[in-house]
C-alpha positions as CSV (number, residue, x, y, z in Angstrom):
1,X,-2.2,11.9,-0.2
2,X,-4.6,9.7,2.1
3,X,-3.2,6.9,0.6
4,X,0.0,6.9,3.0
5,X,-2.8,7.0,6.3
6,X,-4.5,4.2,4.7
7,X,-1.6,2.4,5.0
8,X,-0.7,3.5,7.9
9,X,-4.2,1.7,9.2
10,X,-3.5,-1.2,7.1
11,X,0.5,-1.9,9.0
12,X,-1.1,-1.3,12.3
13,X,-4.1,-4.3,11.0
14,X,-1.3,-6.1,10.0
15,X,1.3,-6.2,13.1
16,X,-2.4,-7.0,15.5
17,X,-3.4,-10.4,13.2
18,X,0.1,-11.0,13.4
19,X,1.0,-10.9,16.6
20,X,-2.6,-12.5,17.7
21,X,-1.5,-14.9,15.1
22,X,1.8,-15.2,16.4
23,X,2.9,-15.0,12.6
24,X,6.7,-14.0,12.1
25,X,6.6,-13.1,8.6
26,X,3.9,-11.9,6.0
27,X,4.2,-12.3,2.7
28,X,1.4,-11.6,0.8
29,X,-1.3,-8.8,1.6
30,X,-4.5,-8.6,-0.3
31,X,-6.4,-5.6,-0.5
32,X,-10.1,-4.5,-1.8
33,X,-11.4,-1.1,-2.7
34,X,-14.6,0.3,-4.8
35,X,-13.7,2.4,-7.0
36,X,-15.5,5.8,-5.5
37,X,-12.9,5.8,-3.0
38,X,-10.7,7.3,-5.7
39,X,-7.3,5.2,-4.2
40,X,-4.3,5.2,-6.3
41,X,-3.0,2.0,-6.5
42,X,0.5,3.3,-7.4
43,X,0.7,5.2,-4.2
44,X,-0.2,2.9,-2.0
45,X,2.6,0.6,-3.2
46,X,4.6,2.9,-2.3
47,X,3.3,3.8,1.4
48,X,3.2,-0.1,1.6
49,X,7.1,-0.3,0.2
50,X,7.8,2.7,2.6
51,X,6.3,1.8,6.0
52,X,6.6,-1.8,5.8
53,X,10.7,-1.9,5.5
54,X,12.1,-2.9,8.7
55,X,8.8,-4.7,9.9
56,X,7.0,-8.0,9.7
57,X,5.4,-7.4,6.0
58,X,9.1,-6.0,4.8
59,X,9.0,-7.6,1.4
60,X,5.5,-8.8,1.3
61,X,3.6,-9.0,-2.0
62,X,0.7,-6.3,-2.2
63,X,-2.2,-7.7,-4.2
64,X,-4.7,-4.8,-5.0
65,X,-8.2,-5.3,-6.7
66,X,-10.1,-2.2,-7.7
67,X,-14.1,-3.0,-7.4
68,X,-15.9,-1.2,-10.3
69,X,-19.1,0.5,-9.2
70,X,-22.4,-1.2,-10.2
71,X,-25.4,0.8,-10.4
72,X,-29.2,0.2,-11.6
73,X,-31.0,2.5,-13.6
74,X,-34.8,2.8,-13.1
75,X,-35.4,3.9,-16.1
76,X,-34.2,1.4,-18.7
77,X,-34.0,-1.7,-15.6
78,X,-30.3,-2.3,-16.8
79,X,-27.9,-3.3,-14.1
80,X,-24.2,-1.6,-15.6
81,X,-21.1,-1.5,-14.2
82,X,-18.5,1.1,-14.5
83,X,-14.3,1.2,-13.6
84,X,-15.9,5.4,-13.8
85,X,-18.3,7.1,-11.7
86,X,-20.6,9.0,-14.0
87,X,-24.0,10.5,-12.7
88,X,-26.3,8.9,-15.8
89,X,-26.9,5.1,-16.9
90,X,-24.2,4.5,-20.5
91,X,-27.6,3.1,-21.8
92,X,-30.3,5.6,-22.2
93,X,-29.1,8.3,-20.2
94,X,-31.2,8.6,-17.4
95,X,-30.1,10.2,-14.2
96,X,-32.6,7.8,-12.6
97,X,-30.1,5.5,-11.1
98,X,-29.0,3.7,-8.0
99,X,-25.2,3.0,-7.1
């Protein structure tokens, strides 16, 4: 589960803004990943829920956005994006693409 070391990253990002910040409380935390990475949303609420409780994001909202993957295919010049990696354009099936 790389999730719980991704937020284990995240709380140490967190506790260094805040402190430079001299913040005493967080409340919200917003959060971007592509889709390749493969993240589980679900489980990093729960790493979040887990390692934040007794610290300065304890309670804090977690906002997480999921960026689909756009790729171009040279064959048929259309621009389509996915929420799914799949190796061939949805529009004529060439493997000619770029992600």
């Amino acid at each position: 589960m790389h999730e719980m070391a991704i937020v284990q990253s995240i709380m140490e990002i967190i506790e260094q803004q805040a402190a430079m910040h001299n913040a005493r409380k967080i409340v919200k935390v917003s959060l971007e990943f592509g889709a390749l990475t493969g993240v589980m949303p679900e489980a990093l609420n729960f790493g979040f829920e887990v390692l934040s409780k007794g610290g300065i994001a304890e309670g804090a909202a977690l906002e997480i956005t999921i960026i689909p993957i756009k790729f171009y295919c040279f064959e048929c010049a259309k621009e389509v994006t996915l929420k799914e990696y799949q190796p061939f354009c949805p529009v004529c099936s060439s493997a000619s693409v770029k992600i």
